[in-house]
C-alpha positions, 0 to 999 in steps of 0.5 A, a space after each residue: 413529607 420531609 423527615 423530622 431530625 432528632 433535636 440536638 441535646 440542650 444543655 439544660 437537658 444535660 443531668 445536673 451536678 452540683 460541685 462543692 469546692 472545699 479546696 479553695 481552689 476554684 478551677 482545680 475543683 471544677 475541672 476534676 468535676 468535669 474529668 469525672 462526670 464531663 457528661 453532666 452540667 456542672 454547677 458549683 455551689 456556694 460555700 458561703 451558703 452552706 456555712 451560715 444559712 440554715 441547713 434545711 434551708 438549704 436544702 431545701 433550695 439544693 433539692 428544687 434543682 434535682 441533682 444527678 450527681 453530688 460532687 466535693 472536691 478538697 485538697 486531702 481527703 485523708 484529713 477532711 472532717 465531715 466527711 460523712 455527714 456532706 455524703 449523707 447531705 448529698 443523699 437528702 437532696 437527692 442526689 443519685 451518686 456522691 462523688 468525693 475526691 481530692 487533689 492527690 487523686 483519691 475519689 470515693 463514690 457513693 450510691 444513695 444505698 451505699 451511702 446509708 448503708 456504709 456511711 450512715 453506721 459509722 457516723 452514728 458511731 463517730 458520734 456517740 464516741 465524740 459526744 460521750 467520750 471525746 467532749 467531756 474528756 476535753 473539758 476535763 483535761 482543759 479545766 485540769 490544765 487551766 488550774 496548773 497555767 494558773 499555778 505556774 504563772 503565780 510562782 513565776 509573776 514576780 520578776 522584773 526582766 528589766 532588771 535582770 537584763 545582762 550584757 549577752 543578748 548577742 547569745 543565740 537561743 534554741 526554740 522548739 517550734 509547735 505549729 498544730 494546724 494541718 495545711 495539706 502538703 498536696 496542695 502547693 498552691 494554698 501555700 499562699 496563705 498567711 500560714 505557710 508565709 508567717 511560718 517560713 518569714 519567721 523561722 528563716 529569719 529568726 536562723 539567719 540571726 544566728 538562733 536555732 529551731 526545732 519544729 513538731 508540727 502536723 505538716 511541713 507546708 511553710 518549712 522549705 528552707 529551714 535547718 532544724 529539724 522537723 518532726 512531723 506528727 500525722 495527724 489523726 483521722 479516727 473522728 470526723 464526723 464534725 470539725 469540732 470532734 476532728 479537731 480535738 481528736 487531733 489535739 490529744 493525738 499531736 499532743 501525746 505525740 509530742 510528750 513521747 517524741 520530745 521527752 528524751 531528746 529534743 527539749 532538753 536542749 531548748 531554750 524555750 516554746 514557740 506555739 503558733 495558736 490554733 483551735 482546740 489545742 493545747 500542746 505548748 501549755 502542757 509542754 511548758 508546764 511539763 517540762 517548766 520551759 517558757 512559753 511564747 504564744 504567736 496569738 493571730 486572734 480569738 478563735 472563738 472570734 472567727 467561729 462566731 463571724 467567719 469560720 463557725 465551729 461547734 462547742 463555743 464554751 469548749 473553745 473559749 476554754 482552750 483559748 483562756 488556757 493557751 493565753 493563761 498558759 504563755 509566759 509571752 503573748 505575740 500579737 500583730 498589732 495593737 488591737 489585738 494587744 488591747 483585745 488579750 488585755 481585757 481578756 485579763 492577760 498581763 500587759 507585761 505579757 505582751 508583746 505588739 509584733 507587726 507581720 513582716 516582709 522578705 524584702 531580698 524576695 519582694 522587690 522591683 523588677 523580678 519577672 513583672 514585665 514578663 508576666 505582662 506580656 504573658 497576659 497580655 497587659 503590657 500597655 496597661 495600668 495595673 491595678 492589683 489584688 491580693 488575697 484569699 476572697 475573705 469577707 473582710 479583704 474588701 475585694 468586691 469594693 474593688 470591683 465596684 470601684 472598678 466598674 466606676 472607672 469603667 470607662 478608662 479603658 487604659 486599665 486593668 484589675 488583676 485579682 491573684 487568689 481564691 476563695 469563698 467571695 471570688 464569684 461575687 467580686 468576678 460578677 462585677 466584671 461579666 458586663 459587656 461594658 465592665 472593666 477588664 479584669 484577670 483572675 489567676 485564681 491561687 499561685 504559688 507563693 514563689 510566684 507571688 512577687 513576679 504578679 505583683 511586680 506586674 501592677 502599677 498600683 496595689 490596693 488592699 481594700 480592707 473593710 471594718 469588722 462585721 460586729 463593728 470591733 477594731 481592726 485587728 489585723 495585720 495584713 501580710 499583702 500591705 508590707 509585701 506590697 509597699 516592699 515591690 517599691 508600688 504605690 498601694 492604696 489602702 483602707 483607713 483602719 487599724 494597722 494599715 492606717 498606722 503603716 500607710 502615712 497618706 500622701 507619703 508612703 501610700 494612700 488611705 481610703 475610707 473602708 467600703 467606700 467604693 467611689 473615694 477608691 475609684 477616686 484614688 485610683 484614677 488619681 495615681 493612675 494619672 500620675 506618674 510622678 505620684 506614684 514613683 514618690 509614693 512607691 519609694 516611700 513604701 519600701 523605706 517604711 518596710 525596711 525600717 521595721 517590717 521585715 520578718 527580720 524585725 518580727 523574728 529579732 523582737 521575739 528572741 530578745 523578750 525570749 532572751 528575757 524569759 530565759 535569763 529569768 528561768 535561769 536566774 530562778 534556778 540558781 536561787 532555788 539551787 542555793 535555798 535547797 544547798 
């Protein structure tokens, strides 16, 4: 009688580990998952999920597959907040060890004891100081401020800039630049984002124009290049036990920090402040009000907006609070388009007040013929018709109607999708591409913002498939990727909505596609994909546009002349005041 050999281990039969990727970077997350437990069966997890379903729902779902192993991988431990509480949620669905780790090499393992008995005490301390202490003081201080913006913005309202207009605009101005958002300098690749892009287009724009900056931010990331001087504020990591109570830690912390490093040195000699905004801080208002200096606040869109559609965050009341007092505060609000004028507007902000300034383009850095033939051939596209994508996978970019649109054209198989970045959406738009006889498609997952231009150069039509706004409200944006696009000198095509509709003339420099209509983008696809003539017309066309006037040259020069303004009007205020008290 033959001897039974022992069966081959399956590969449902391995111990399962579920990964949570809070890095946005896919492939980095799973392969340090594999280096750690290569043993195991790794299943990433949806962040999606975690972030608008019901908790209990959730785990309740996590649990059915019995995990061995919980694991999160981020781009800087040091900074993540939450920390404990995704620990102790990898403990309840019952999971036998939590691995957390980072992009630097950290790693924090966690038995279920170890876990309760280490993580769960401190937590429980976190929040009772976050709650009875942290919270109230922050309405405090923020009500406190509120009614000082409001006494400031009344002594100072009645001025006519216009008039006051003097023949120096040729004068250089010195700004101090206030960026409170921590992106993690260990993480090159989510340098991408529109952040770090924003941060250096305008900074390096605004110096080769002859102006001065100074910058008092929480991470250099977006700063290469620049020449002023950087004063880094590292960021606190005393509460994280919510992202609410981290922020807001943070806040008090960067902005104490600035009222000690700057007292004596640096803002004496500023012209005015330059504040990206961000949530739960504010930073620029009580410099201003401090120190009497103009405030100009770079206003990208309501927090409170992308907490209750996007990215929720606790204390909505709190948040909309920082919000009216950064906007009450600002001498100057810069918005990206004309949505978001209209939108600060009925949020009883002075229309004199602001000031529509459109998201720019390097166009010496995005052009024709830099490396696009030679990444071609790298992936092995070169007899192609590339059709482009870029962006972060976020719940309006509109990839996964590009990838339907994909699957309609199917059958011409002289093209390729080229998807170049990461995030919550990637793996439902690369769903659409797992089909035998699916469209081809690439996905790079996120690069670095020098090789941006190079993936681009490698496209032969670009698409920025943008849809409406899930509460149905206006198209706020101002997409960064459509001006980088149109600057290759690349025919795009693009949703009909908000600024995009106003940059793109259909037909002339572009082509405009109903938003989330999958089968009208199929269609203009296939179109510029069919004609060459087209879409040279059409490429040529896009990079006119741009160098009219969607440079990070532009959007810097449109700042410092409103700032010039401020300034002038400051000084005026001065002398009259100087001549009351002679």
């Amino acid at each position: 009688m033959p001897s039974k050999s022992k069966p081959a281990t399956k590969t449902s039969e391995r111990p399962l580990a579920l990964v949570l990727d809070l890095s946005s970077d896919h492939r980095a997350a799973m392969s340090w998952a594999s280096n750690h437990l290569g043993t195991h069966r790794l299943e990433p997890l949806n962040k999606a999920s975690l972030k608008w379903s019901a908790k209990h729902e959730v785990l309740r779902d996590i649990k059915k597959k019995q995990p061995a192993a919980f694991c999160l991988f981020t781009s800087d431990l040091r900074f993540q907040s939450t920390r404990r509480l995704m620990i102790l949620f990898g403990v309840l669905a019952g999971a036998r060890q939590i691995l957390f780790g980072d992009s630097r090499g950290t790693l924090v393992r966690r038995t279920r004891l170890s876990a309760v008995v280490i993580e769960l005490p401190l937590l429980a301390v976190e929040l009772l100081i976050g709650y009875l202490f942290l919270i109230p003081i922050s309405w405090l201080l923020v009500t406190m401020l509120a009614v000082m913006a409001g006494s400031k913005s009344q002594s100072g309202e009645a001025h006519d800039t216009k008039s006051e207009r003097q023949s120096d605009s040729g004068r250089s101005l010195r700004a101090l630049y206030i960026r409170a958002t921590l992106v993690p300098e260990t993480n090159p690749a989510q340098s991408t984002g529109g952040l770090a892009t924003h941060t250096s287009g305008f900074a390096i724009a605004a110096e080769a124009l002859g102006n001065e900056l100074d910058f008092f931010v929480a991470s250099k990331t977006g700063l290469e290049g620049v020449n002023g001087k950087i004063i880094v504020a590292v960021p606190s990591t005393f509460l994280g036990a919510t992202r609410t109570l981290f922020e807001l830690s943070n806040n008090l912390m960067f902005t104490l920090s600035a009222l000690l490093q700057l007292r004596n040195s640096t803002v004496a000699n500023v012209d005015f402040l330059y504040q990206r905004y961000s949530r739960f801080n504010f930073t620029g208002a009580v410099l201003s009000i401090m120190f009497g200096l103009p405030l100009v606040l770079e206003f990208n869109g309501s927090e409170v907006w992308v907490s209750r559609h996007w990215d929720p965050v606790g204390q909505i009341g709190l948040l909309s609070r920082f919000e009216a007092l950064n906007l009450s505060a600002a001498d100057l609000v810069s918005v990206v388009s004309l949505a978001q004028r209209l939108s600060v507007i009925g949020d009883r902000v002075d229309p004199g007040r602001v000031l529509v300034n459109p998201n720019g383009v390097d166009p010496d850095q995005f052009r024709s013929d830099c490396g696009g033939i030679e990444l071609r051939t790298q992936l092995g596209i070169s007899d192609k018709i590339v059709v482009g994508f870029l962006g972060t996978f976020g719940p309006w970019h509109g990839a996964a109607v590009l990838a339907e649109a994909a699957r309609l054209i199917a059958s011409d198989s002289h093209l390729h999708f080229l998807f170049v970045g990461d995030g919550d959406q990637r793996s439902a738009t690369e769903a659409h591409f797992n089909l035998p006889e699916g469209p081809r498609a690439t996905f790079t997952g996120r690069v670095s913002r020098s090789e941006v231009p190079a993936y681009l150069d490698a496209c032969d039509i670009l698409v920025s498939p943008q849809t409406r706004m899930p509460d149905e409200s206006d198209f706020f944006g101002s997409p960064t990727k459509l001006f980088e696009y149109m600057s290759m000198s690349k025919p795009v095509v693009a949703s009909r909505l908000g600024q995009l509709a106003e940059v793109i003339a259909d037909g002339e420099n572009g082509m405009l596609v109903e938003p989330g209509d999958a089968a009208q983008l199929a269609s203009a696809i296939v179109e510029l994909a069919g004609d060459c003539s087209l879409r040279a017309r059409l490429a040529a066309g896009a990079r006119r546009r741009v160098e009219e006037g969607y440079t990070w040259r532009r959007n810097a020069q449109r700042v410092f002349e409103r700032a010039g303004d401020l300034v002038l009007h400051r000084s005026l205020s001065k002398g009259r005041d100087g001549e009351q008290q002679r």
